[in-house]
PDB file of N, CA, C and O in Angstrom:
ATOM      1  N   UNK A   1     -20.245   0.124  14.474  1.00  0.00           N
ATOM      2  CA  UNK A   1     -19.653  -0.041  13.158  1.00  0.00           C
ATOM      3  C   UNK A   1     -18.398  -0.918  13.277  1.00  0.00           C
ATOM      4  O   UNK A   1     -17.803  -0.964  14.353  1.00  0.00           O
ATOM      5  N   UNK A   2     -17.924  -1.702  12.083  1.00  0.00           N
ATOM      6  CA  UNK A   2     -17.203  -2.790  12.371  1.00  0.00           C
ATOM      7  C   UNK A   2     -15.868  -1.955  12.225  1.00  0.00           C
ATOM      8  O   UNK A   2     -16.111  -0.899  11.641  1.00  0.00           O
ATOM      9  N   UNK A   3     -14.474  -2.097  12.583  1.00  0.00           N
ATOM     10  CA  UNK A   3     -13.402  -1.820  12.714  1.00  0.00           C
ATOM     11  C   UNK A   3     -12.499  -2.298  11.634  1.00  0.00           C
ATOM     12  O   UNK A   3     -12.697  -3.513  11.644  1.00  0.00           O
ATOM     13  N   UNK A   4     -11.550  -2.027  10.631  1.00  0.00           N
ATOM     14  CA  UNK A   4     -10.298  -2.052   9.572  1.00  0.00           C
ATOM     15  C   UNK A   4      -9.695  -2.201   9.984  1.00  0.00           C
ATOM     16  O   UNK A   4      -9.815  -1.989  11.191  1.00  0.00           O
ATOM     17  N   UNK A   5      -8.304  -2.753   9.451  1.00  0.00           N
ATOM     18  CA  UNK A   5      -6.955  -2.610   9.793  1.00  0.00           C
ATOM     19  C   UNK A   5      -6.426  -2.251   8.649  1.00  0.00           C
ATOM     20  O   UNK A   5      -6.965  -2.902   7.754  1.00  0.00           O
ATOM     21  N   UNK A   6      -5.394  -1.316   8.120  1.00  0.00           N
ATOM     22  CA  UNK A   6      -4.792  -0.784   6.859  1.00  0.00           C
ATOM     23  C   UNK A   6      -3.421  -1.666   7.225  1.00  0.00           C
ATOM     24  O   UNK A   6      -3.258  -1.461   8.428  1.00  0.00           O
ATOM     25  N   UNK A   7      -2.460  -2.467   6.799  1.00  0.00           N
ATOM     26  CA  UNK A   7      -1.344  -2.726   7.028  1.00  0.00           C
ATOM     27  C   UNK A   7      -0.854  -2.256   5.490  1.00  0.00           C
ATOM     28  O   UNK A   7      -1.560  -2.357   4.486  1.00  0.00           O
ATOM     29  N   UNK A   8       0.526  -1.715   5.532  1.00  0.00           N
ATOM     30  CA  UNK A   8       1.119  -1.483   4.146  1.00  0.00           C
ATOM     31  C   UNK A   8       2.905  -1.772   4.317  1.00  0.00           C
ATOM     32  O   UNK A   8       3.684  -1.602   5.254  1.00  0.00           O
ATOM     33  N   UNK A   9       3.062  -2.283   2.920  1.00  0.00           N
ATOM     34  CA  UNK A   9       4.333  -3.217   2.999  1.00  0.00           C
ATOM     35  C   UNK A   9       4.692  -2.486   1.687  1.00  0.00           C
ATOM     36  O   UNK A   9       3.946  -2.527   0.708  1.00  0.00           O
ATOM     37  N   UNK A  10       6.258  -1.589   1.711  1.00  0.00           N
ATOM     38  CA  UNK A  10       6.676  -1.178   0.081  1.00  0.00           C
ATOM     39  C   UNK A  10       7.828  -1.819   0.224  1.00  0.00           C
ATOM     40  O   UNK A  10       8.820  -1.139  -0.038  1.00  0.00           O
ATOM     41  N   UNK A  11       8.027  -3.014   0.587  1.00  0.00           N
ATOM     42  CA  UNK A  11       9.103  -3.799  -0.171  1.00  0.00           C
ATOM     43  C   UNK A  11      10.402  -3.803   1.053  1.00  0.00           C
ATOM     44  O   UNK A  11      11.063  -4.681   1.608  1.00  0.00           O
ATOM     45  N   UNK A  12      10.337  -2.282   1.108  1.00  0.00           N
ATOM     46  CA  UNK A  12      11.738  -2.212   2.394  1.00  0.00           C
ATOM     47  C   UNK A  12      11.090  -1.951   3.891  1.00  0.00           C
ATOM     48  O   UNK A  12      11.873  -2.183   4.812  1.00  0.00           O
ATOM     49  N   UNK A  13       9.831  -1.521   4.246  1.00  0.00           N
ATOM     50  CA  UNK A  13       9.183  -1.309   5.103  1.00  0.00           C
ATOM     51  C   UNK A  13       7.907  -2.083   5.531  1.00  0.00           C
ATOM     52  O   UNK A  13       7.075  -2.456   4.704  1.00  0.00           O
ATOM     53  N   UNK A  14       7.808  -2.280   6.708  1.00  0.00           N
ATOM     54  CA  UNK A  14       6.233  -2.805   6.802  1.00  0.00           C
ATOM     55  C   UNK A  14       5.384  -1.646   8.050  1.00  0.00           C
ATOM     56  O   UNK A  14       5.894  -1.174   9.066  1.00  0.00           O
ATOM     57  N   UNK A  15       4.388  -1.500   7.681  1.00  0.00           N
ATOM     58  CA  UNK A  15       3.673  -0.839   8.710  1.00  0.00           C
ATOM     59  C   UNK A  15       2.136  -1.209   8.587  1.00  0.00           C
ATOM     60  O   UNK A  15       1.312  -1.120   7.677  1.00  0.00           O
ATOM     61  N   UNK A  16       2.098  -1.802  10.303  1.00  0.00           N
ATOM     62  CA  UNK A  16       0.922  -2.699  10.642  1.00  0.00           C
ATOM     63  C   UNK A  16       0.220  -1.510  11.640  1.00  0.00           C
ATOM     64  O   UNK A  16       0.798  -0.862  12.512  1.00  0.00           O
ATOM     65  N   UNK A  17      -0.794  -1.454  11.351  1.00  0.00           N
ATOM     66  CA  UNK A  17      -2.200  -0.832  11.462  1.00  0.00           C
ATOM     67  C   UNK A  17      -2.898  -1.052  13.191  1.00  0.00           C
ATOM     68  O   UNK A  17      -4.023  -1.549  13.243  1.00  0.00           O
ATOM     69  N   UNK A  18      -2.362  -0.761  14.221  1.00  0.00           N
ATOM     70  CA  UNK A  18      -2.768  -0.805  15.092  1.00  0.00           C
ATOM     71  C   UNK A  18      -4.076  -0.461  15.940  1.00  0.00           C
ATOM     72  O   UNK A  18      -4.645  -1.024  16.875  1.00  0.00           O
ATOM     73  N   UNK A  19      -4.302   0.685  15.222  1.00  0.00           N
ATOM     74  CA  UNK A  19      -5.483   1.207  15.452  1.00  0.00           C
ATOM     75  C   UNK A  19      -7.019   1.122  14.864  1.00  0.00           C
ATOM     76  O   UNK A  19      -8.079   1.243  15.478  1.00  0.00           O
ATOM     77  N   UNK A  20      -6.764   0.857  13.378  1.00  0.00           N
ATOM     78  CA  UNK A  20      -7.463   0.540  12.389  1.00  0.00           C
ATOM     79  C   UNK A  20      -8.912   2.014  12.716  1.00  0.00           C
ATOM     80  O   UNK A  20      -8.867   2.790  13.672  1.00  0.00           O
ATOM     81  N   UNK A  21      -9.983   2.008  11.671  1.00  0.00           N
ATOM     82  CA  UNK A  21     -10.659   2.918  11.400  1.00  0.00           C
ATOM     83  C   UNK A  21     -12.150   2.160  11.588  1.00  0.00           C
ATOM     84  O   UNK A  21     -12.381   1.007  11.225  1.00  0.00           O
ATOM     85  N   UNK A  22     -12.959   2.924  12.137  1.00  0.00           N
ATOM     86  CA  UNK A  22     -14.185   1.997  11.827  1.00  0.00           C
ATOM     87  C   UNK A  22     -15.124   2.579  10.849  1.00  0.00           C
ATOM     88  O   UNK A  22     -15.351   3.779  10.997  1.00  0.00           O
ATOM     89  N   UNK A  23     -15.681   2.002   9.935  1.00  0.00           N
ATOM     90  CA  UNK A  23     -16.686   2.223   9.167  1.00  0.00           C
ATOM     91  C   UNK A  23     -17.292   1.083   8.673  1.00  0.00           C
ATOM     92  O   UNK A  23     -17.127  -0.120   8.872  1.00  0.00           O
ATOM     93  N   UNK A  24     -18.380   2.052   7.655  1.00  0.00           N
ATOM     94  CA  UNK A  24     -19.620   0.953   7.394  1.00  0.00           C
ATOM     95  C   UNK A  24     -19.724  -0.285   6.951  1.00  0.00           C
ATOM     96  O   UNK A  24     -20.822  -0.841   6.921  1.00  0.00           O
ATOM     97  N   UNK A  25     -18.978  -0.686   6.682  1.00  0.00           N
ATOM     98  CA  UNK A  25     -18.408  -2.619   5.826  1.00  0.00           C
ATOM     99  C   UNK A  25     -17.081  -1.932   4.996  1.00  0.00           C
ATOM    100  O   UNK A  25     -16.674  -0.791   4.777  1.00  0.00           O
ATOM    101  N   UNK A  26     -16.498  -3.853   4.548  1.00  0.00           N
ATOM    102  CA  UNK A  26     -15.892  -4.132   3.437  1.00  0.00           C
ATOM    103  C   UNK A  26     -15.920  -2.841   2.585  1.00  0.00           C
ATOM    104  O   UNK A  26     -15.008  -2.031   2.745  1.00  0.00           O
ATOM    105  N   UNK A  27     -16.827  -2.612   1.760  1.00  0.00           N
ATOM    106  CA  UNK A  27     -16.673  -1.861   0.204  1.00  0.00           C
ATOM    107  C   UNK A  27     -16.084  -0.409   0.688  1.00  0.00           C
ATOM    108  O   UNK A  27     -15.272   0.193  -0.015  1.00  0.00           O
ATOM    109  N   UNK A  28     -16.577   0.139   2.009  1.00  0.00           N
ATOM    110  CA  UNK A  28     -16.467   1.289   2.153  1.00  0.00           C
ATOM    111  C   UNK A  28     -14.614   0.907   2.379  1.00  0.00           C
ATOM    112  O   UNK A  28     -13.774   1.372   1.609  1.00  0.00           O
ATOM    113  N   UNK A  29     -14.301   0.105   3.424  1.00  0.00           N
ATOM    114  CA  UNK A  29     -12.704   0.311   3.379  1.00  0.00           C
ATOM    115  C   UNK A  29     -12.164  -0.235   2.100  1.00  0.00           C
ATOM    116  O   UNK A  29     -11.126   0.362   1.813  1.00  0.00           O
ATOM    117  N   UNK A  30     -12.432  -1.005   1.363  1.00  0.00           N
ATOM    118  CA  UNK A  30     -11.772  -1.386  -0.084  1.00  0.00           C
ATOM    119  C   UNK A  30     -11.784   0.140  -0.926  1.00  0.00           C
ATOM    120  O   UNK A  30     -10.750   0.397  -1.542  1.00  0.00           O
ATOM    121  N   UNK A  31     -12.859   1.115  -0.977  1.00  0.00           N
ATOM    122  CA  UNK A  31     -12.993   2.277  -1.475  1.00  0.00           C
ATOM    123  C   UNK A  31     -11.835   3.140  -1.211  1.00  0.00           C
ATOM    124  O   UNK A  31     -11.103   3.689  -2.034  1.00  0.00           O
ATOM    125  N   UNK A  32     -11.781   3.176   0.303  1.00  0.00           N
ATOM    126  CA  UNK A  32     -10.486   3.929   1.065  1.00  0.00           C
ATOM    127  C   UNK A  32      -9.404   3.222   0.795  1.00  0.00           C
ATOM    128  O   UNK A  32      -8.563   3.900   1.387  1.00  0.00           O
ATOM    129  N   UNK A  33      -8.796   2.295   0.296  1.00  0.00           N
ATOM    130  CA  UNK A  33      -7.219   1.655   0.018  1.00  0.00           C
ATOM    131  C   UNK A  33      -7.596   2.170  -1.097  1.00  0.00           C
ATOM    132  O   UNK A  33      -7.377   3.379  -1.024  1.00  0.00           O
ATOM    133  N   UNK A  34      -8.048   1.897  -2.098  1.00  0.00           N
ATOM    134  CA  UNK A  34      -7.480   2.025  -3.102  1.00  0.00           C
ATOM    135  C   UNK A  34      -7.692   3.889  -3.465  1.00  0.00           C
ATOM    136  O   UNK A  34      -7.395   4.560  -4.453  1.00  0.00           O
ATOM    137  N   UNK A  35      -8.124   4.124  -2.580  1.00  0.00           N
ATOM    138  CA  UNK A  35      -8.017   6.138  -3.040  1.00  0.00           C
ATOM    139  C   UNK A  35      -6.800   6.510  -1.990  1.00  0.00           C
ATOM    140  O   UNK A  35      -6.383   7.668  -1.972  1.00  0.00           O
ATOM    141  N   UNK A  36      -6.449   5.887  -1.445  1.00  0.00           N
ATOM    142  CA  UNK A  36      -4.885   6.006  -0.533  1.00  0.00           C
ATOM    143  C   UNK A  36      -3.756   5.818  -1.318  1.00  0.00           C
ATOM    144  O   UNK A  36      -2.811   6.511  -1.697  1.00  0.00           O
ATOM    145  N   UNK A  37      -4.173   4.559  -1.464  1.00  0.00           N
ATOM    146  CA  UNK A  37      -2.683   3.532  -2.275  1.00  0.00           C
ATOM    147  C   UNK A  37      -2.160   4.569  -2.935  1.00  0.00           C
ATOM    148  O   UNK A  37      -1.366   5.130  -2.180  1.00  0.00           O
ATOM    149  N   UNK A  38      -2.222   5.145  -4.066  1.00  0.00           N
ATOM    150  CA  UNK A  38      -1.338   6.295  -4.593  1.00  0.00           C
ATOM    151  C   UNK A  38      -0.667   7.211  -4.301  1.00  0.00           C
ATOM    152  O   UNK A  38       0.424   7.475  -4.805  1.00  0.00           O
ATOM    153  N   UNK A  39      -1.285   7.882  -3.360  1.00  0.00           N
ATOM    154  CA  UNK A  39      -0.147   8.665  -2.188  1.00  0.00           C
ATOM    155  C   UNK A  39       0.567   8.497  -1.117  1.00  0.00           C
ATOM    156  O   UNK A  39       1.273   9.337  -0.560  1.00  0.00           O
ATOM    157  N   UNK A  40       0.274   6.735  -0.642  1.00  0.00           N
ATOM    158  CA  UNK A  40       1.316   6.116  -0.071  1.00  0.00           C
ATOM    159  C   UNK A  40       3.091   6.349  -1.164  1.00  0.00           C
ATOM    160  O   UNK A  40       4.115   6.832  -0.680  1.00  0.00           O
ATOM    161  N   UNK A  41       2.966   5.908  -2.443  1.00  0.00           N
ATOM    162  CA  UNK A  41       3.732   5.762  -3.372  1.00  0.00           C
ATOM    163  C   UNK A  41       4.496   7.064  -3.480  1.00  0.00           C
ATOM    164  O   UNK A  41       5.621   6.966  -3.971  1.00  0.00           O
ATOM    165  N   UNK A  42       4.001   8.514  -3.031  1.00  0.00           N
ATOM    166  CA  UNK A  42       4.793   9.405  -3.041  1.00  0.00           C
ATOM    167  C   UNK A  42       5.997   9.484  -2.110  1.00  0.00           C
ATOM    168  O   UNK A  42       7.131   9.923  -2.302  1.00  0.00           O
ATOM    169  N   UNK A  43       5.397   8.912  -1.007  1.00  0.00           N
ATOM    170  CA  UNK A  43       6.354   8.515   0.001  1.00  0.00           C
ATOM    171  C   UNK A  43       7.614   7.727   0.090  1.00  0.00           C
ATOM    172  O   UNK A  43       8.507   7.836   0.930  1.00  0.00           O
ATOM    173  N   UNK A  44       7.533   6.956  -0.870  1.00  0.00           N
ATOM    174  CA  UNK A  44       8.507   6.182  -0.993  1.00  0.00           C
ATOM    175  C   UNK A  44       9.750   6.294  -2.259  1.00  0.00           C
ATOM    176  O   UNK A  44       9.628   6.549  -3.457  1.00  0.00           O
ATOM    177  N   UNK A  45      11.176   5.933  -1.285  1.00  0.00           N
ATOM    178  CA  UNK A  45      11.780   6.259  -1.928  1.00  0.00           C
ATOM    179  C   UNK A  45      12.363   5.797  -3.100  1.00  0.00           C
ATOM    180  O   UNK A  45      13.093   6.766  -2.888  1.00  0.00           O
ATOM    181  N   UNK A  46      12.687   5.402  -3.899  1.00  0.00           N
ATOM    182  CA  UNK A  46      12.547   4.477  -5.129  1.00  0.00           C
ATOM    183  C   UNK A  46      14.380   3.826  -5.797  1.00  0.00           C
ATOM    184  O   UNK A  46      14.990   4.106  -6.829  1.00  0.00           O
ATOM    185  N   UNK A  47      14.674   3.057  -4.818  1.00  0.00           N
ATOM    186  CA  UNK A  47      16.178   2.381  -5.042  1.00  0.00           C
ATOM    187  C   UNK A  47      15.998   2.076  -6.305  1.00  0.00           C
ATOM    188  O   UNK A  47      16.792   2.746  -6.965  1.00  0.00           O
ATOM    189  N   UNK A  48      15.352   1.399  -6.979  1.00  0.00           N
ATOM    190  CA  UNK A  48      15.372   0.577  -7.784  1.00  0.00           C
ATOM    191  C   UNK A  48      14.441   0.750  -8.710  1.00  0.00           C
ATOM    192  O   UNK A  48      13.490   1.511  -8.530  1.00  0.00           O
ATOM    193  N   UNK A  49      14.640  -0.030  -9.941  1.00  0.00           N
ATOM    194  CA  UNK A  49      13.275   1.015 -11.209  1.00  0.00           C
ATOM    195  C   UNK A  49      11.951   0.066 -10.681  1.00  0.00           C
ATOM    196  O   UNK A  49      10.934   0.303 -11.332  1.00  0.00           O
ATOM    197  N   UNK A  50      11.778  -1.066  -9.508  1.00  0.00           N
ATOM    198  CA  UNK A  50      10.437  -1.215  -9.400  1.00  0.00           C
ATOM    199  C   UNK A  50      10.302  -1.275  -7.765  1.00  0.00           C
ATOM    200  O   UNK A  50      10.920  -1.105  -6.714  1.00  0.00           O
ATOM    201  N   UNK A  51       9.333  -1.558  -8.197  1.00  0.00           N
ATOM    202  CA  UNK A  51       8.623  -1.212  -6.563  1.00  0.00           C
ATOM    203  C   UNK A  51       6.976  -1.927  -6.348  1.00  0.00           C
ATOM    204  O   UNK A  51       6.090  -1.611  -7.143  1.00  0.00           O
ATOM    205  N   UNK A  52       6.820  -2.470  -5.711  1.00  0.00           N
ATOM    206  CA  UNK A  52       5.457  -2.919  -5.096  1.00  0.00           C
ATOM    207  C   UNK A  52       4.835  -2.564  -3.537  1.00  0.00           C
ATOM    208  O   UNK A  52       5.170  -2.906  -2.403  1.00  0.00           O
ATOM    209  N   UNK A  53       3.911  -1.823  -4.010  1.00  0.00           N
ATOM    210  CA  UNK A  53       3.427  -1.020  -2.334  1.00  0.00           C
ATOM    211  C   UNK A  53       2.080  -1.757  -2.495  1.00  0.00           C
ATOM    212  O   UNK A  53       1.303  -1.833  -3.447  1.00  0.00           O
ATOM    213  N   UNK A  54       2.059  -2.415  -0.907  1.00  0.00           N
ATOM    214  CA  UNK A  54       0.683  -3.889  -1.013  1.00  0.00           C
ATOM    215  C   UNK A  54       0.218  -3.196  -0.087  1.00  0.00           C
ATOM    216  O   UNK A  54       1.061  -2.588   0.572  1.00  0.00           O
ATOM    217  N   UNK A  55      -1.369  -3.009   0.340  1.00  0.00           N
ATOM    218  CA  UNK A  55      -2.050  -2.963   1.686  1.00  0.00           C
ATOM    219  C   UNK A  55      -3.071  -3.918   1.724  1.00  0.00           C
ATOM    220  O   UNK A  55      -3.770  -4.340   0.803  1.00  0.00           O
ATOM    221  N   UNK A  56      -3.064  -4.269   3.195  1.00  0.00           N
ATOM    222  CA  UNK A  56      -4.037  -5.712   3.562  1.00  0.00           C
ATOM    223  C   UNK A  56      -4.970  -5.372   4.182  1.00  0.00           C
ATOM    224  O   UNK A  56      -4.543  -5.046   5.290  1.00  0.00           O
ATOM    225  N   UNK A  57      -6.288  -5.213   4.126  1.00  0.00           N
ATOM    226  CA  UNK A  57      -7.024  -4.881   4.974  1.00  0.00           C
ATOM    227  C   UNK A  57      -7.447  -5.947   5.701  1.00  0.00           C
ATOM    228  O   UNK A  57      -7.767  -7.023   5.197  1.00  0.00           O
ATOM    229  N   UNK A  58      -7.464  -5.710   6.818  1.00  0.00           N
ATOM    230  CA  UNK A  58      -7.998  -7.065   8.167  1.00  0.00           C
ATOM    231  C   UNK A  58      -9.327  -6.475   8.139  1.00  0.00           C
ATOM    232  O   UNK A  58      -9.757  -5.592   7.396  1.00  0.00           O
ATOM    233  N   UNK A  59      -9.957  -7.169   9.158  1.00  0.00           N
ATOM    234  CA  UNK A  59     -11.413  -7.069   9.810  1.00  0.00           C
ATOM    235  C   UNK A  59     -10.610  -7.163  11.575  1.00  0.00           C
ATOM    236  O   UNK A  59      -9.491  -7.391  12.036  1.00  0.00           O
ATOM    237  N   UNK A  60     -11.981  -6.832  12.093  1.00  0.00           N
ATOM    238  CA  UNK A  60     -11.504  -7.114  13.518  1.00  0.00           C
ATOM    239  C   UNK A  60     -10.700  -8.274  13.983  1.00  0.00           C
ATOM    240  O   UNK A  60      -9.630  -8.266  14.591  1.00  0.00           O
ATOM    241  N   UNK A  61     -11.358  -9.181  13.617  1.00  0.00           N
ATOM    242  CA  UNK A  61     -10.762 -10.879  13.992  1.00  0.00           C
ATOM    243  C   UNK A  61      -9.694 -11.093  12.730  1.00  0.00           C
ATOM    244  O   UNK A  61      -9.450 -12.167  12.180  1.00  0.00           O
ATOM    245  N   UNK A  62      -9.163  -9.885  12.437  1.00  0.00           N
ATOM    246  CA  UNK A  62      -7.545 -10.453  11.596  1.00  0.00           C
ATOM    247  C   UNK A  62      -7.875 -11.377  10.712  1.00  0.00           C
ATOM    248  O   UNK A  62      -7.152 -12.370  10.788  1.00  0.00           O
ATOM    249  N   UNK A  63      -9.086 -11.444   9.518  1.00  0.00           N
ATOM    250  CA  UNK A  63      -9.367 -11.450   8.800  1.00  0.00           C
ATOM    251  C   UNK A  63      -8.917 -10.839   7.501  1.00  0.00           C
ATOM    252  O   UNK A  63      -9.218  -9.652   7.378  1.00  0.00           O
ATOM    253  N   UNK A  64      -8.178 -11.463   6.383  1.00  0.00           N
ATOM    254  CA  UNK A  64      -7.554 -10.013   5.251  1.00  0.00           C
ATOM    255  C   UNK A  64      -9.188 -10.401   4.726  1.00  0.00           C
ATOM    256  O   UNK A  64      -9.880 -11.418   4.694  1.00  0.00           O
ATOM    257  N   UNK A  65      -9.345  -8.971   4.348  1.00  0.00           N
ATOM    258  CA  UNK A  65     -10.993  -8.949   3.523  1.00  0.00           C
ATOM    259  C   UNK A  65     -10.212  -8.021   2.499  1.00  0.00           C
ATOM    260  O   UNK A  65     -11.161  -7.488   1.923  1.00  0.00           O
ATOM    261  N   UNK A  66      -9.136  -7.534   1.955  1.00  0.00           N
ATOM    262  CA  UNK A  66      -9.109  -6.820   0.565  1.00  0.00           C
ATOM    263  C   UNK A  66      -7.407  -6.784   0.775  1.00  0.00           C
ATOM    264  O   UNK A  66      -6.835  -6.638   1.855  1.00  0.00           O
ATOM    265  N   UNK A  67      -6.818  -6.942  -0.448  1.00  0.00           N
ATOM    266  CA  UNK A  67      -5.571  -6.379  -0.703  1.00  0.00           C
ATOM    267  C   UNK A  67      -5.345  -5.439  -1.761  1.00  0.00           C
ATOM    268  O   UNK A  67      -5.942  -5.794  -2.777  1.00  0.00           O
ATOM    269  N   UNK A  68      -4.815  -4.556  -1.877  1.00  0.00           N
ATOM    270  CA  UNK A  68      -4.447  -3.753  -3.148  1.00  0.00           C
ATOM    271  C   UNK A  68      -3.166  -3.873  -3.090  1.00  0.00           C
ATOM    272  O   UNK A  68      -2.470  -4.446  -2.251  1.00  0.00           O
ATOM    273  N   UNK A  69      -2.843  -3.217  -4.168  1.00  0.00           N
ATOM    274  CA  UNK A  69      -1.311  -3.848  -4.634  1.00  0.00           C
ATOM    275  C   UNK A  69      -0.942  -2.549  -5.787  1.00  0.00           C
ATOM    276  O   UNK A  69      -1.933  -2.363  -6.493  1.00  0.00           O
ATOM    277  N   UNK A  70       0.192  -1.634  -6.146  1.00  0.00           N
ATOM    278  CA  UNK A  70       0.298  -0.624  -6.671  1.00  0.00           C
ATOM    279  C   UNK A  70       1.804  -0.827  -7.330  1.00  0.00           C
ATOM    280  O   UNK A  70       2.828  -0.464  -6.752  1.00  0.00           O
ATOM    281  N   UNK A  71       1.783  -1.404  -8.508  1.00  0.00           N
ATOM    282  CA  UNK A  71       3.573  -1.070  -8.786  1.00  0.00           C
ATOM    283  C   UNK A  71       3.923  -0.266  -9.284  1.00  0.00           C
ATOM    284  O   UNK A  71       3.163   0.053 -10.199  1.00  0.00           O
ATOM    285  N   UNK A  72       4.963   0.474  -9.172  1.00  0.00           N
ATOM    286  CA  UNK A  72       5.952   1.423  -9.580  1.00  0.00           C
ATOM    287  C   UNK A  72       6.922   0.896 -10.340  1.00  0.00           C
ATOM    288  O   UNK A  72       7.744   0.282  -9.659  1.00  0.00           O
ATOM    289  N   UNK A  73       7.161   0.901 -11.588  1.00  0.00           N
ATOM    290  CA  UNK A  73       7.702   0.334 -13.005  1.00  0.00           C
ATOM    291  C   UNK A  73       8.673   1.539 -13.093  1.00  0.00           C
ATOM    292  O   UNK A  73       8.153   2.631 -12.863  1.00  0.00           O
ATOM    293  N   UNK A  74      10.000   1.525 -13.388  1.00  0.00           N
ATOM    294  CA  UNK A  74      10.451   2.541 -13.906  1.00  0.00           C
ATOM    295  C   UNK A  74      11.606   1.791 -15.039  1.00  0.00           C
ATOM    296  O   UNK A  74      12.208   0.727 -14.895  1.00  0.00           O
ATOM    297  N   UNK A  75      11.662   2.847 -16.285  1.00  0.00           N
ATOM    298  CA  UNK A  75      13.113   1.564 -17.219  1.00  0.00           C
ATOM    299  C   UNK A  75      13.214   2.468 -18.196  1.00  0.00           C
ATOM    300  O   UNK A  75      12.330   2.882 -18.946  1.00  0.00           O
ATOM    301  N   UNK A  76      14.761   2.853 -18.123  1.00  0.00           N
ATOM    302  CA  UNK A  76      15.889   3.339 -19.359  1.00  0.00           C
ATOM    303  C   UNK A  76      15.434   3.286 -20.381  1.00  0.00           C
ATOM    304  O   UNK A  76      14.664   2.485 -20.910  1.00  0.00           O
ATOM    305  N   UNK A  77      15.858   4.069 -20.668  1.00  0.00           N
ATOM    306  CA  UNK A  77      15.678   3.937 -22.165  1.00  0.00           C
ATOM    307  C   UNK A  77      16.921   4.575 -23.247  1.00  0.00           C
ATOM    308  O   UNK A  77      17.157   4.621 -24.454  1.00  0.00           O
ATOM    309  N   UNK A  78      17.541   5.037 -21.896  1.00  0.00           N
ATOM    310  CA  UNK A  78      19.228   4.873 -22.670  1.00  0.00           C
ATOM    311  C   UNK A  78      19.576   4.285 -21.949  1.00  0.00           C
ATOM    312  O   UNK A  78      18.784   3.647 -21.254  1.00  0.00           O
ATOM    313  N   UNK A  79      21.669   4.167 -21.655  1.00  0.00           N
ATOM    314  CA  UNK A  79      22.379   3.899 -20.985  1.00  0.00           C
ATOM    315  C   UNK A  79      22.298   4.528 -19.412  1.00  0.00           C
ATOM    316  O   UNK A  79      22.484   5.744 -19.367  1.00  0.00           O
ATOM    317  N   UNK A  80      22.111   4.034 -18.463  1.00  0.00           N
ATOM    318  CA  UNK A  80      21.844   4.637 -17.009  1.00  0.00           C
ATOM    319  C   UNK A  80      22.744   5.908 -16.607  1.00  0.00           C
ATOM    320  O   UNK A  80      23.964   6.067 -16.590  1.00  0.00           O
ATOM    321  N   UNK A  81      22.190   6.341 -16.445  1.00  0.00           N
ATOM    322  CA  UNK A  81      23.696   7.699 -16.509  1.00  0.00           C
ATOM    323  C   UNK A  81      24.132   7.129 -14.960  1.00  0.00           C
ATOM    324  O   UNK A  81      23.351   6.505 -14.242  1.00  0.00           O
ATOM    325  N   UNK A  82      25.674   7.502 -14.553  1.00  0.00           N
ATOM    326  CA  UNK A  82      26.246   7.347 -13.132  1.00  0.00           C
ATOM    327  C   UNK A  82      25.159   7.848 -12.202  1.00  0.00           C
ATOM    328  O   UNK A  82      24.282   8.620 -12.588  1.00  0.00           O
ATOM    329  N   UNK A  83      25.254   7.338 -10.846  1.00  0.00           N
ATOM    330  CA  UNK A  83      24.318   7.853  -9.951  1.00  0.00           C
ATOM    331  C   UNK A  83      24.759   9.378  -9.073  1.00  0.00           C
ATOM    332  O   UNK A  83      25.951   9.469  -8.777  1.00  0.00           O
ATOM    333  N   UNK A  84      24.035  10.292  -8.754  1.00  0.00           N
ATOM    334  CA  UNK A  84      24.728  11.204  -8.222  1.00  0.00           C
ATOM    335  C   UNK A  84      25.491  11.001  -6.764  1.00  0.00           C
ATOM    336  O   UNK A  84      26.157  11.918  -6.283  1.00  0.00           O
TER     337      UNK A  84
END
């Protein structure tokens, strides 16, 4: 079975996929990012009202065969209160 690489980048971090996962093709790892991607986003801590959490999927030969991409939008809707 052919081998993945998950790399994921939220803006302040990068983490590259060393090990990667093997399964049955493309669709099956495009299936798995994007049922991940969302609970990557819990993880992260949120400076700022946005945020973009990207993952690249490689192939063996470092190939990107899929990216997903997840933003985190956040915005006032009053005056910002002081930060704690």
């Amino acid at each position: 079975m052919p081998r993945y690489f998950f790399d994921i980048d939220d803006g302040l971090r990068r983490s590259v996929d060393e090990s990667g996962l093997e399964l049955t093709g493309p669709w099956e790892a495009r299936e798995l990012v994007v049922s991940v991607i969302p609970d990557i986003v819990k993880d992260v801590h949120l400076d700022e009202d946005r945020r973009d959490i990207v993952s690249c999927v490689k192939d063996e030969s470092g190939n990107l065969v899929y990216t997903a991409k997840l933003s985190l939008v956040g915005e006032w809707k009053i005056d910002p209160p002081p930060r704690p």
